[in-house]
C-alpha positions as CSV (number, residue, x, y, z in Angstrom):
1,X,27.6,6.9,16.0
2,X,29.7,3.5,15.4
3,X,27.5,1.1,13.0
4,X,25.7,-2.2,14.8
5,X,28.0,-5.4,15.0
6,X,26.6,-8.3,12.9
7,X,25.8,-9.8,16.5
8,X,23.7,-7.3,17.7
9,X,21.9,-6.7,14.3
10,X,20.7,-10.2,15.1
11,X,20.1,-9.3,18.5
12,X,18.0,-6.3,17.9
13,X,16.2,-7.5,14.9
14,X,15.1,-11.1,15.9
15,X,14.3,-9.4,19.1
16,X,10.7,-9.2,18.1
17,X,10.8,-12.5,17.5
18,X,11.6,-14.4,20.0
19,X,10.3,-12.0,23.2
20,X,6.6,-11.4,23.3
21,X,5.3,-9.0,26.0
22,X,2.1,-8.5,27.1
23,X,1.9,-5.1,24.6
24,X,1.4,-7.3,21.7
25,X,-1.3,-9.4,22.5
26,X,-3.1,-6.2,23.6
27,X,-2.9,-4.4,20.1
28,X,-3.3,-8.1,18.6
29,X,-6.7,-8.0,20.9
30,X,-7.9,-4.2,19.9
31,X,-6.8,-4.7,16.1
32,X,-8.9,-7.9,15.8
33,X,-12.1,-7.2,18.0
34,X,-12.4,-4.0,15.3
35,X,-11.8,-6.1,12.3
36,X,-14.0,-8.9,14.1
37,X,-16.8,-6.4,14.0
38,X,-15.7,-5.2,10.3
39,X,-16.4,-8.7,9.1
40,X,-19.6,-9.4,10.9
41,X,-20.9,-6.0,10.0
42,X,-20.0,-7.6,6.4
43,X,-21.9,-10.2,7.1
44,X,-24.8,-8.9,8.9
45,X,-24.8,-6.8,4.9
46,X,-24.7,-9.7,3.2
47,X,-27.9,-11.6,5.2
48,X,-29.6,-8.1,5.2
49,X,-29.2,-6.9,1.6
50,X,-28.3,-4.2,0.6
51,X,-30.4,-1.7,1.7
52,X,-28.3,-1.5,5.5
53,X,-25.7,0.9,3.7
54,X,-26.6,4.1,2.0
55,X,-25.6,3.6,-1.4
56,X,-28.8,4.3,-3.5
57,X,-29.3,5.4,-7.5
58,X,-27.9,7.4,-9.2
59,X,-24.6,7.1,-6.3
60,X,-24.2,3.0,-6.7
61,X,-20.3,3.8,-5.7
62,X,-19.8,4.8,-2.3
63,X,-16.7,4.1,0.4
64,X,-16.6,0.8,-0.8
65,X,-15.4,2.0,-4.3
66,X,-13.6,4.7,-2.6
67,X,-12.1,2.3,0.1
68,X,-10.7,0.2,-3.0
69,X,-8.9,2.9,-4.9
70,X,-7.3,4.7,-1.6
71,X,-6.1,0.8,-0.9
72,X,-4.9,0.1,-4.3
73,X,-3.1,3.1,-4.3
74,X,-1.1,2.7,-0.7
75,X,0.4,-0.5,-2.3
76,X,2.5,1.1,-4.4
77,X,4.5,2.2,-1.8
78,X,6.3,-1.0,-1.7
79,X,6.5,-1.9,-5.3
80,X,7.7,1.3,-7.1
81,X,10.2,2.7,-4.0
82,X,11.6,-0.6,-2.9
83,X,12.6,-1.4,-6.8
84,X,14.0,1.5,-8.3
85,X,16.0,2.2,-5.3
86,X,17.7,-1.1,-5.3
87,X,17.8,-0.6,-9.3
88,X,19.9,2.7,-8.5
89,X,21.8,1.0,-5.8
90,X,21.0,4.0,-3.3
91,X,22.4,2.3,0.0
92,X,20.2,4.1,2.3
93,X,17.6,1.8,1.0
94,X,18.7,-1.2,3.1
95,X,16.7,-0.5,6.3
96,X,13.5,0.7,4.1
97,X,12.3,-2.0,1.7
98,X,11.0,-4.3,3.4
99,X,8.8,-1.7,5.6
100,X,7.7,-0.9,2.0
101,X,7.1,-4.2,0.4
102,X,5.2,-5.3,2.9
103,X,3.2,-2.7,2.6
104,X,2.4,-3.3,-0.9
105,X,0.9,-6.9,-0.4
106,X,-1.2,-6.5,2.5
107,X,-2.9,-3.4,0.8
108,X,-3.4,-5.1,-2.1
109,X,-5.0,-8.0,-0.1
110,X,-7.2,-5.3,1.2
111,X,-7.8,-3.4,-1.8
112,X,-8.7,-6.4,-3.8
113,X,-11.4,-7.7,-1.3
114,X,-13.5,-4.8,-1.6
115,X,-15.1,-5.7,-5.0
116,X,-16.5,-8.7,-2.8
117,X,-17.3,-6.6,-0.5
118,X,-19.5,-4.1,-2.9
119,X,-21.5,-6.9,-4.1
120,X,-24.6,-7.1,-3.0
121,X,-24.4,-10.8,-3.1
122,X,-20.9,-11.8,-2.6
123,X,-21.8,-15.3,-3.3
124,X,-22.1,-14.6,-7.1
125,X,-18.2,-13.3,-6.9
126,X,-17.6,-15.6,-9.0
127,X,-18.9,-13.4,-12.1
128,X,-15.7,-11.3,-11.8
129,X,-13.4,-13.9,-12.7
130,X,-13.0,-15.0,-15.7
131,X,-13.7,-18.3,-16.4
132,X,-15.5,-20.3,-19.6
133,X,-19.2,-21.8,-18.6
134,X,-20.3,-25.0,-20.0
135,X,-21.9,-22.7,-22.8
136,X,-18.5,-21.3,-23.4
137,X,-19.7,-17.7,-22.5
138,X,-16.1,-15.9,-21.9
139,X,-16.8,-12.2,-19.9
140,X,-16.6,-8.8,-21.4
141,X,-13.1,-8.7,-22.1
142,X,-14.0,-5.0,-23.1
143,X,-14.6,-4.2,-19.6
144,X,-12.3,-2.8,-17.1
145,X,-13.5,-5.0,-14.4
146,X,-12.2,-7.3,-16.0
147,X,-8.8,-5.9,-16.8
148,X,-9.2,-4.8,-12.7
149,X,-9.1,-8.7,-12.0
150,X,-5.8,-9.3,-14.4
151,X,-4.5,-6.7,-13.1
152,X,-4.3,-6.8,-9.5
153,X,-3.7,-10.3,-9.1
154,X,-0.6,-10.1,-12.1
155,X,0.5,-7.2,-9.4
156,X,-0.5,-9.2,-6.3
157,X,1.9,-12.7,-7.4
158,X,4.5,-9.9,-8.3
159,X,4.3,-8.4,-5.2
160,X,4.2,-11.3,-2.8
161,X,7.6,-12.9,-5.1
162,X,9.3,-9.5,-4.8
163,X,9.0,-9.7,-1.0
164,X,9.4,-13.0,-0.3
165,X,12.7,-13.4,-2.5
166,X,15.1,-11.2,0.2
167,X,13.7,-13.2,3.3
168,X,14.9,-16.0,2.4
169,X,18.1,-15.6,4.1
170,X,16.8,-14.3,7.0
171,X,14.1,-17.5,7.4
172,X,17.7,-19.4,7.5
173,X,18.9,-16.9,10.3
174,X,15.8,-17.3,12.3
175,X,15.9,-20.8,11.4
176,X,20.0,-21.1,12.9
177,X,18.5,-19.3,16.2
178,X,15.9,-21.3,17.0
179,X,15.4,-25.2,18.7
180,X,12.6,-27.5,18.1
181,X,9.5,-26.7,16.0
182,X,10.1,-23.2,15.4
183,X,13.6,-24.2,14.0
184,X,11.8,-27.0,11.7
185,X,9.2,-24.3,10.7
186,X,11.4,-21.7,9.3
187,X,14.0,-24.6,7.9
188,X,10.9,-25.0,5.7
189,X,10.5,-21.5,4.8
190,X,14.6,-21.1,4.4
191,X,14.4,-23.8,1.3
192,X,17.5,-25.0,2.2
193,X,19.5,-21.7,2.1
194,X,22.8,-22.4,2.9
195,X,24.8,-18.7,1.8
196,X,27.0,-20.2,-0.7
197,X,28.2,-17.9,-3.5
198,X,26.1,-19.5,-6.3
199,X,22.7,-19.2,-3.5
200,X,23.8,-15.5,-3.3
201,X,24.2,-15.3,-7.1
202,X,20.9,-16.4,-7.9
203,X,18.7,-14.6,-5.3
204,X,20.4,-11.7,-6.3
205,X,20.0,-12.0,-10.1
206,X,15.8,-12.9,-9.2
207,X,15.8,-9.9,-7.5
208,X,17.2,-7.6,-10.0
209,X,14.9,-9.3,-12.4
210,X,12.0,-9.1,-10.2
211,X,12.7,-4.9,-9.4
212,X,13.0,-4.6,-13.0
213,X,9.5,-6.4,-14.4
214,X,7.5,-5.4,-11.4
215,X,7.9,-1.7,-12.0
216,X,5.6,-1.6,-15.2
217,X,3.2,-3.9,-13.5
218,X,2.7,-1.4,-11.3
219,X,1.9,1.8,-12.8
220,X,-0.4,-0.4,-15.4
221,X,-2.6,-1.5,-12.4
222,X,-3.8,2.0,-10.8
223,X,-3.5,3.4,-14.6
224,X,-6.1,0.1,-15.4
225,X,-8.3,1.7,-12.3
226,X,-8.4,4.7,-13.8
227,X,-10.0,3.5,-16.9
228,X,-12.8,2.3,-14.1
229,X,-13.5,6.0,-14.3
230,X,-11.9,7.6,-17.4
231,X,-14.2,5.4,-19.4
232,X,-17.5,6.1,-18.1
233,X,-19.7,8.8,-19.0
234,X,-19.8,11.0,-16.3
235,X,-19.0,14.4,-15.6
236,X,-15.0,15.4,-14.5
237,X,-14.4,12.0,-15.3
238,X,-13.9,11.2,-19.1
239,X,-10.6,12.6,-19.3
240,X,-7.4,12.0,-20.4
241,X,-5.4,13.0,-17.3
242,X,-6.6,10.2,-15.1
243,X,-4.1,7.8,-15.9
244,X,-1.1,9.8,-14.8
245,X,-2.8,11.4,-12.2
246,X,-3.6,8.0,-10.2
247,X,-0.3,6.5,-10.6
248,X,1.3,10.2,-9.1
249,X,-1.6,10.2,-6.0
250,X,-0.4,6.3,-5.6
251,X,2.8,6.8,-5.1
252,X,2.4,9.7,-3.2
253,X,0.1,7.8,-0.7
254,X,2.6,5.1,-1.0
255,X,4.9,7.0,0.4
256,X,3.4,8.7,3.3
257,X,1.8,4.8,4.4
258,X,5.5,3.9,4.7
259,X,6.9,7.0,6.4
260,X,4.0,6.5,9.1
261,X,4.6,2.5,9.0
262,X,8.8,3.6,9.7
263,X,7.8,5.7,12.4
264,X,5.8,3.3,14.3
265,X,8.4,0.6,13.9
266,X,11.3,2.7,14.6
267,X,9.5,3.6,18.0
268,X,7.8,0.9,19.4
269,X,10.7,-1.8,18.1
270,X,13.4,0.3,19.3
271,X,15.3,0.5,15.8
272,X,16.8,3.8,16.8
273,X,19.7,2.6,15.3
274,X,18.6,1.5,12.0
275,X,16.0,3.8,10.4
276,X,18.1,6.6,11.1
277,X,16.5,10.4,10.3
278,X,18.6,10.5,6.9
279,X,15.5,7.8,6.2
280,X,13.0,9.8,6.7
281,X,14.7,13.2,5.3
282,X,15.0,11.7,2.2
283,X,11.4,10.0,1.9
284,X,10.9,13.7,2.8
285,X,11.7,15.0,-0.4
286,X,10.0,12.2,-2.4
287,X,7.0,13.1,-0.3
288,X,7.7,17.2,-1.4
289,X,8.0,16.1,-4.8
290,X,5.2,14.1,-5.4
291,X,3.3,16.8,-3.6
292,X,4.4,19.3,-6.5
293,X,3.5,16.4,-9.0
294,X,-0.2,15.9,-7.0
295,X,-0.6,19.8,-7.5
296,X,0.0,19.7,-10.7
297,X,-2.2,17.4,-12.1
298,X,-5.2,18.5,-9.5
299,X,-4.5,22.3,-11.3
300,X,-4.1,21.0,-14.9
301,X,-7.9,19.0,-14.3
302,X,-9.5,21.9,-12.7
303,X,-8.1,24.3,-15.2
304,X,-9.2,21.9,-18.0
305,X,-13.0,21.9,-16.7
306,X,-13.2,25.5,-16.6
307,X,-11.9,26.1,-19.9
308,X,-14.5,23.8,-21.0
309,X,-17.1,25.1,-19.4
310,X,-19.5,22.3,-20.3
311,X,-22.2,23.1,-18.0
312,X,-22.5,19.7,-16.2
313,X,-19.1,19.4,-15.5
314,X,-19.0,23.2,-14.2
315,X,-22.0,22.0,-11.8
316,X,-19.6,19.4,-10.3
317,X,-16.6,22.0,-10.5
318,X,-18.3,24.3,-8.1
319,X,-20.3,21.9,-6.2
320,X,-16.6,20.8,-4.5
321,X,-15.2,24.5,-5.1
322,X,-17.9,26.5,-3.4
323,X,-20.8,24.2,-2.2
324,X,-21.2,21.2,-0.2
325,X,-18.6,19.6,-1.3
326,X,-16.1,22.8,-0.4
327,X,-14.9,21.9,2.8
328,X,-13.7,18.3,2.3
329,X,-12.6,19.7,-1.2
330,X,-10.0,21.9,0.6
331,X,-9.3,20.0,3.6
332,X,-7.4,18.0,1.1
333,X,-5.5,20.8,-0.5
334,X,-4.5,21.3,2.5
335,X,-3.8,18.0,3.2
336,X,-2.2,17.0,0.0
337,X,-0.3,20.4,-0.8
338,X,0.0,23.0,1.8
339,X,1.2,20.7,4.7
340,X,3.6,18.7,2.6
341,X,5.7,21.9,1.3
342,X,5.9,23.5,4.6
343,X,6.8,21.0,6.6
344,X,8.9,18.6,3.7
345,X,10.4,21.8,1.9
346,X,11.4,24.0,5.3
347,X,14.5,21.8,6.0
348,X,14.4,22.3,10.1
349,X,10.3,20.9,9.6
350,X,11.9,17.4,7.9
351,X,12.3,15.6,10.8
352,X,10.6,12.5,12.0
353,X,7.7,14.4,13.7
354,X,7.5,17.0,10.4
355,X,7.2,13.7,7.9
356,X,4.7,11.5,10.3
357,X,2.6,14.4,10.7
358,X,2.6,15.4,6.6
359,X,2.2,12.0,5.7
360,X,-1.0,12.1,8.4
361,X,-2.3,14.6,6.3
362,X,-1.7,13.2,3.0
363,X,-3.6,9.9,3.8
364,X,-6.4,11.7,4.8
365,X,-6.1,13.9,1.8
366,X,-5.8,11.0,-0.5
367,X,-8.8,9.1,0.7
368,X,-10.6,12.2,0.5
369,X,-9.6,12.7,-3.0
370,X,-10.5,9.5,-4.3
371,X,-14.5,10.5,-2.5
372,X,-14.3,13.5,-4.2
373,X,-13.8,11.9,-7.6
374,X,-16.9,9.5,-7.2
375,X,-19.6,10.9,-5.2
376,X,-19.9,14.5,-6.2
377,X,-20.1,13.4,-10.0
378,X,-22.2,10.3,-9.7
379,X,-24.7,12.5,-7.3
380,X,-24.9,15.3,-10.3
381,X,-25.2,13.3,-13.8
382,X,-26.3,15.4,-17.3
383,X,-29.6,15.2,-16.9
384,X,-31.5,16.6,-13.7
385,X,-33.8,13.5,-13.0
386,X,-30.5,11.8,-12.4
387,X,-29.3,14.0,-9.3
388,X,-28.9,12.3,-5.9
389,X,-27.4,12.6,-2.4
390,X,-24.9,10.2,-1.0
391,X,-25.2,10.0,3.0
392,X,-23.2,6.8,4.5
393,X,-24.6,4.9,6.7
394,X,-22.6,3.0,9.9
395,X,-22.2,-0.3,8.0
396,X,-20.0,1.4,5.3
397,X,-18.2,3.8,7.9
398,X,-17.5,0.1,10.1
399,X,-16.1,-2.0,6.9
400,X,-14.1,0.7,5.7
401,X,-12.8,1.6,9.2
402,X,-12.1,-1.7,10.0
403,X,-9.5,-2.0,6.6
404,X,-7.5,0.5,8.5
405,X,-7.6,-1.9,11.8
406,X,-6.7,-5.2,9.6
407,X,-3.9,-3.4,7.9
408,X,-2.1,-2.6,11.2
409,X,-2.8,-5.8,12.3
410,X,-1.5,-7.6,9.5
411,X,1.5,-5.6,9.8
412,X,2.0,-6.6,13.6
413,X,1.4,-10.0,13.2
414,X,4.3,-10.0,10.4
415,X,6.7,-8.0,12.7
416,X,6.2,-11.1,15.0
417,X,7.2,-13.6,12.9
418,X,9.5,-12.0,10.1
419,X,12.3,-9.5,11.0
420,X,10.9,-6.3,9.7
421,X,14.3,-5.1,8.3
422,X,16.9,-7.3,6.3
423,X,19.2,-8.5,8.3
424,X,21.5,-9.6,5.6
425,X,21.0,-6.6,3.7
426,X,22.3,-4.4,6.6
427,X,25.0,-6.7,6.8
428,X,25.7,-6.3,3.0
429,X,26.1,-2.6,3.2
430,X,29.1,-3.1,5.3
431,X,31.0,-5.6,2.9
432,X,31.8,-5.6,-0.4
433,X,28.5,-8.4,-1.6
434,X,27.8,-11.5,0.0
435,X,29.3,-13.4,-2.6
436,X,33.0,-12.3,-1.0
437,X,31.9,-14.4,1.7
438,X,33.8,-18.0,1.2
439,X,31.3,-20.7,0.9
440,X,31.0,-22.6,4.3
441,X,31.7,-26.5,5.1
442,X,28.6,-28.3,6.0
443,X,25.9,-27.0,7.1
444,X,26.8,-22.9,8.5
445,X,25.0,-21.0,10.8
446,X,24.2,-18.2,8.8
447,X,23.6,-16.0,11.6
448,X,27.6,-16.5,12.7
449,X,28.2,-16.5,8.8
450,X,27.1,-13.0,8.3
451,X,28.1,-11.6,12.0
C-alpha cells in the first residue's frame, strides 16, 4: 500500500474539522445529557449531605477513591508511551502520540476532580491546597494529600505542555486552511508559527526536553498515590510493593485506554490508512508484557501475605480468594492476565479485534483492582468492632459512570477541533527532518509547505 500524499494527509486529517454531520452532535448530545446528570447527581450530594451515597465507617473510601486511582492511572498512557518512544526514535510512533497524550490530560482532569468530589462539603476544597492563613498555619506537609496535590498538578502542567508543544504546527495548518474567524482563532493558537528551520529547531529541542523530564514526573505521581495506601495502617496495605506495583497497573491501563481510544478513531474517522495494524500489534506486546509485569507483582503480594500469615491480613486474603469478594477477585485475573496472554501472546489473536477486546478486559480488571485494594481491607480492620460492609448506592454508581461519559466526550470534542494525529509528524517520517525544509519568503502556507 503506497503512503498518503502530503495533500491528502491534510485532506483526511482536517477532515474532522471542517465537516460536521449529524453523528457528532448526536454523541455530543448522549455524552453530555449523562455527564449533565453526573454533575447534578453531584450536586443534588452536595445539598443532601452525605448520607445519599453508601460510604459509612469504618469504609470512608468507596468508588470515589476508587474512581480517582483507576483515572490517575489511565493518564499515563500518554505521558510514559508517547515520550520514551520519541526518546527511542521508534517511527511507528508518529500516528500514536497524540491519541496517547491526550489521553493523559483529560484523565488527569478527571482523576484530579474526584477529591472534590469525595468531600462531603466541596466548598471547604480549599483545605487541600496549600496555602498560608493569616495565622501562618502551613498544612501537613507530612501528609500524602498533600504530596497528592503537588503531585498531580506538577504532572498535569507537564502533561498539558508536552501536548500542546507538537500542535503547534498543525494550529498553523488549520490556521492556512481556514477564512474568517476560524482562521484568526487558530492564528492565535499557531503563535506565529511560520516553519522556519530555527521554529523547527526549537520545538524540537522543547520537545526532547519535555519527553525527557516528564518521564520521572510520572512514575513519582501514581508511586505518591500509593503512599495514600502504603502508609496507612491497614491490612494488605502497608507494604513495600505498592509503589512499583501502581506505576506497572498504570501503565498497563494506560495502555489498553489508548488501544481502545485507536480503535474508535481509526473506525469512525476513517484513518484506515494511518493507524495501520502494525500499531496495534506492537501496543500488543507492550499490553502482553505489562500483563506478565501485573502478574508478577499481584503473585509476589499475595505470596507475601501468606507467608506472613498475620491473621488480619489472612482474613482479607481469603475474603477476595474464597468469600465474597471471590468472584470480582477473579473476574480480574481473568481480566488482567488470562485474556491479555491469549489473545496478545497467540500472534493470529493480535489483531485489532484481539487488542480492543483485551484491552476491554483489562480496564475492567484495573478498576476492579483498585476496589479490591480499598474496600475489602477497610471493611475488615484488626480489631472486630471495626468490620463493615460497603454497598454503593446510585449516586456513586452515576458520578463514577458519568467520568467514563465525560472522558469520551472530551475526547470528541477535541477530535473536532484539533487533528487527532500529527500531521507534520506524518509528514516528517517521510523526509529527512523538517529542518531540510528551506525556510520560506513571507508568510508560507504551511499546509503547501509540508505537502
Amino acid at each position: 500500500m503506497s503512503h498518503p500524499t502530503g495533500q491528502r494527509i491534510n485532506h483526511d486529517l482536517l477532515r474532522p474539522l471542517f465537516q460536521t454531520s449529524w453523528r457528532f452532535f448526536l454523541l455530543v448530545a448522549i455524552f453530555g445529557s449523562v455527564v449533565a446528570l453526573g454533575f447534578v447527581t453531584w450536586m443534588a450530594q452536595a445539598y443532601r449531605g452525605y448520607g445519599v451515597t453508601g460510604i459509612r465507617w469504618p469504609v470512608y473510601w468507596g468508588f470515589y477513591v476508587t474512581s480517582f486511582v483507576f483515572w490517575i492511572g489511565i493518564s499515563h498512557a500518554g505521558t510514559l508511551i508517547s515520550a520514551i518512544l520519541r526518546l527511542v526514535n521508534a517511527g511507528w510512533r508518529r500516528p500514536v502520540t497524540r491519541c496517547a497524550e491526550v489521553i493523559t490530560v483529560f484523565a488527569l482532569m478527571i482523576g484530579a476532580m474526584f477529591p472534590i468530589i469525595h468531600l462531603g462539603r466541596p466548598w471547604l476544597a480549599f483545605w487541600l491546597f496549600p496555602y498560608p492563613s493569616e495565622r501562618m498555619i502551613w498544612p501537613n506537609f507530612r501528609s500524602p494529600l498533600v504530596w497528592d496535590f503537588f503531585a498531580i498538578n506538577t504532572y498535569l502542567t507537564g502533561s498539558v505542555l508536552f501536548l500542546l508543544l507538537p500542535i503547534i504546527p498543525d494550529f498553523a495548518v488549520v490556521r492556512d486552511k481556514s477564512t474568517g474567524l476560524r482562521r484568526k482563532i487558530y492564528g492565535v493558537l499557531a503563535l506565529g508559527w511560520r516553519g522556519t528551520p530555527k521554529q523547527w529547531h526549537r520545538l524540537e529541542s522543547a520537545m526532547q526536553i519535555m519527553a525527557i523530564a516528564i518521564i520521572p514526573v510520572a512514575v513519582s505521581v501514581h508511586t505518591i498515590v500509593s503512599f495514600d495506601f502504603s502508609m496507612a495502617p491497614v491490612p494488605m496495605w502497608n507494604t513495600t510493593i505498592f509503589g512499583p506495583y501502581f506505576v506497572a497497573g498504570a501503565i498497563f491501563s494506560g495502555i489498553a485506554g489508548l488501544l481502545i481510544a485507536m480503535a474508535v478513531l481509526r473506525r469512525f474517522l476513517h484513518l484506515e490508512d494511518y493507524l495501520h495494524p502494525v500499531h496495534f500489534e506492537n501496543l500488543g506486546k507492550l499490553l502482553l508484557v505489562m500483563a506478565l509485569l501485573w502478574g508478577y507483582f499481584v503473585f509476589n503480594e499475595r505470596l507475601v501475605t501468606y507467608y506472613g500469615n498475620e491473621p488480619a491480613e489472612m482474613a482479607v486474603f481469603w475474603r477476595t480468594q474464597q468469600e465474597s469478594f471471590a468472584p470480582l477477585y477473579w473476574t480480574m485475573v481473568i481480566g488482567n492476565f488470562v485474556l491479555p496472554l491469549v489473545l496478545m501472546g497467540i500472534r493470529r489473536f493480535r489483531t485489532i479485534t484481539g487488542c480492543v477486546i483485551a484491552s476491554i478486559g483489562v480496564i475492567v480488571g484495573m478498576w476492579l483492582e483498585r476496589f479490591l485494594i480499598i474496600v475489602p481491607s477497610l471493611g475488615h480492620k484488626y480489631l472486630p468492632y471495626s468490620f463493615g460492609i460497603y454497598r454503593p448506592r446510585p449516586t456513586e454508581i452515576i458520578i463514577a459512570g458519568a467520568t467514563f461519559f465525560a472522558m469520551t466526550l472530551l475526547y470528541v470534542l477535541f477530535a473536532k477541533v484539533v487533528p487527532i494525529i500529527s500531521i507534520w509528524e506524518l509528514k516528517a517520517g517521510e523526509q529527512p527532518s523538517p529542518r531540510s525544509i528551506p525556510p520560506a519568503t513571507g508568510e508560507p502556507r504551511l499546509g503547501e509547505l509540508h505537502s
